[in-house]
C-alpha positions, 0 to 999 in steps of 0.5 A, spaced: 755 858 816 759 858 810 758 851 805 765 850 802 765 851 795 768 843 793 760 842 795 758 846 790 763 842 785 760 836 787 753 838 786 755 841 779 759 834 777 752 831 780 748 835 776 753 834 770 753 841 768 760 845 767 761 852 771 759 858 766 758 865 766 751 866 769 746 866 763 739 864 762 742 858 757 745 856 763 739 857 767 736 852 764 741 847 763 741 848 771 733 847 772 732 841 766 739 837 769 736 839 776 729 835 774 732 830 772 737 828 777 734 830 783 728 827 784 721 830 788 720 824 793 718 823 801 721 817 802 727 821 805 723 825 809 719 820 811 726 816 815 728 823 818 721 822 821 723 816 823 731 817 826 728 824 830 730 828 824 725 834 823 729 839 818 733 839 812 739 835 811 745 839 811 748 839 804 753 834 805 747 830 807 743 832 801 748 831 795 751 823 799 743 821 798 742 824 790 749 820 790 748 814 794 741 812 794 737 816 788 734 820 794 731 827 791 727 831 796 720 836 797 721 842 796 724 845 802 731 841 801 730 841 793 729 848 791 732 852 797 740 847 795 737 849 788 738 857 790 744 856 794 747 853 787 745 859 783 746 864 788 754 860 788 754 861 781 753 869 781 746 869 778 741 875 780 737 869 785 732 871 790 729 866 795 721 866 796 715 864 799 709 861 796 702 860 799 697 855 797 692 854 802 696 856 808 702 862 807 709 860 806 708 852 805 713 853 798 719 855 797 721 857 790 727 861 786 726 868 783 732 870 777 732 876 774 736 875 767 737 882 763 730 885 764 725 878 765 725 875 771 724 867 771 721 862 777 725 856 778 720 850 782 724 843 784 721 842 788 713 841 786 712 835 783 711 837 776 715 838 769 719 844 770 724 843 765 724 850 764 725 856 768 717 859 769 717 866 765 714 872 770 714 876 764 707 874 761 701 877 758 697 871 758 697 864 761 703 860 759 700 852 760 704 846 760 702 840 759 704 832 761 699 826 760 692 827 763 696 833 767 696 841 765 700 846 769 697 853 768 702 860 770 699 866 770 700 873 768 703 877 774 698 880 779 697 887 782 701 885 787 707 882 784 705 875 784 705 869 780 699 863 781 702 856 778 695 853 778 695 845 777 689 841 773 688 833 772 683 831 766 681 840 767 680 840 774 683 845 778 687 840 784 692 844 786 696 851 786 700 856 788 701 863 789 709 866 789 710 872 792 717 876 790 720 878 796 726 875 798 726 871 804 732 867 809 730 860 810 730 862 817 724 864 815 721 858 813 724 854 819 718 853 823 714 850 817 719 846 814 718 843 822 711 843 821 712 839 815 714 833 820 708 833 824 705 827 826 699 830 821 702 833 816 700 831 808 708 827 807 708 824 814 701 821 811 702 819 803 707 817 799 709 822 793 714 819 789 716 823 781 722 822 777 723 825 770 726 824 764 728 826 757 721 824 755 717 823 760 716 821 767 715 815 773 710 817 778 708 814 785 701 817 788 700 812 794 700 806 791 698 808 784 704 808 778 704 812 772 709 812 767 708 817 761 713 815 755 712 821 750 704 820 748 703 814 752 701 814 759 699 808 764 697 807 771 696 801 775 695 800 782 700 796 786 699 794 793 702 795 799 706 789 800 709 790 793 711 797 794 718 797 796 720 792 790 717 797 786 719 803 789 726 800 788 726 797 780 722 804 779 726 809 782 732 806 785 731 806 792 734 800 796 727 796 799 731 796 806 731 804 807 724 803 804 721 799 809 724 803 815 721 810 812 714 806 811 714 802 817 711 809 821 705 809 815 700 805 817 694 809 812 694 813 806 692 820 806 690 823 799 696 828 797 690 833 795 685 832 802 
């Protein structure tokens, strides 16, 4: 089904990004506003769960929650609404896979720009504010707080690894594959992703960022990066939905129903 070009408007005024020529100045004013606006929570996530939902909202839904209630989403509905806007404004995107440690549980964008091909990652939780280079050859290294975030050069294969690390400890990654997917593809892992014991249907993940830094949820640790400085502090369980609120801007009653199915957290990384 066709999604009507208005939508796409609104996304942009939400963004705050005037239509352009494609370019790769475009591309990242994109990515960077992207980022910024649209946050990587599952507090959405977690109330489809609650309401009988099991996949993506549509893209009215998406853009009323940005809108309404400071919702973002995980990587399926960011990064796949994020490759639908930059499919609609003419660049040369592709939709793709990435495996972590099973295959496909990641969506990312490919755009090709000239003769170099960049990765566009909403949806991971990290300091993205550029699209990731695939032309390298070395490590291209990112670094926020005690958090450092590694791109590797492309393998035999094509392939890109986008490695995570805390204090230097490899925590996570990622491997993105090049070949341009549909999100059919992806419909019985994004239905898997609302399974009773799937990891965002276990623990809060919560990350907004800005200009200089970032406020980040991790169950019940807050971390807020304000340029060189960085604090954590543990909140309880009775406290989350006032933090939440004042943090990220979520309104506690919708807070309170996503997390009234979430009786234990699980570590994001187990």
């Amino acid at each position: 089904m066709s999604i009507p070009s208005s939508l796409f408007k609104t996304y942009m005024n939400l963004l705050g990004i005037k239509p352009a020529e494609p370019s790769f100045d475009l591309l990242r004013k994109i990515v960077k506003a992207h980022l910024i606006k649209v946050p990587f929570e599952n507090i959405s996530k977690l109330l489809q769960k609650n309401r009988g939902i099991n996949y993506i909202p549509d893209l009215s839904a998406y853009l009323s929650g940005i809108e309404e209630y400071n919702f973002g989403g995980t990587c399926y509905a960011n990064n796949y609404y994020l490759y639908l806007l930059l499919k609609h404004l003419g660049f040369d995107v592709k939709l793709c896979g990435a495996d972590m440690k099973n295959p496909d549980v990641h969506l990312i964008s490919m755009i090709k720009i000239g003769n170099r091909e960049y990765i566009a990652d909403a949806g991971y939780a990290a300091p993205f504010f550029d699209p990731l280079p695939r032309h390298l050859n070395k490590n291209f290294v990112i670094r926020a707080g005690s958090e450092k975030y590694v791109i590797k050069p492309k393998d035999k294969m094509g392939n890109t690894k986008v490695e995570q690390y805390s204090s230097d400890e490899l925590q996570h990654w990622y491997t993105a594959k090049p070949q341009p997917r549909k999100i059919e593809d992806f419909r019985k892992v994004i239905c898997q992703s609302y399974a009773g014991e799937a990891t965002f249907m276990n623990a809060l993940r919560m990350v907004r960022f800005y200009e200089n830094g970032s406020r980040s949820l991790r169950n019940l640790l807050l971390t807020e990066i304000n340029g060189s400085k960085c604090s954590t502090i543990k909140i309880t369980r009775d406290e989350l939905p006032a933090v939440v609120n004042e943090k990220f801007g979520i309104p506690e009653k919708l807070i309170e129903e996503a997390l009234s199915n979430l009786k234990k957290f699980r570590n994001i990384y187990d």
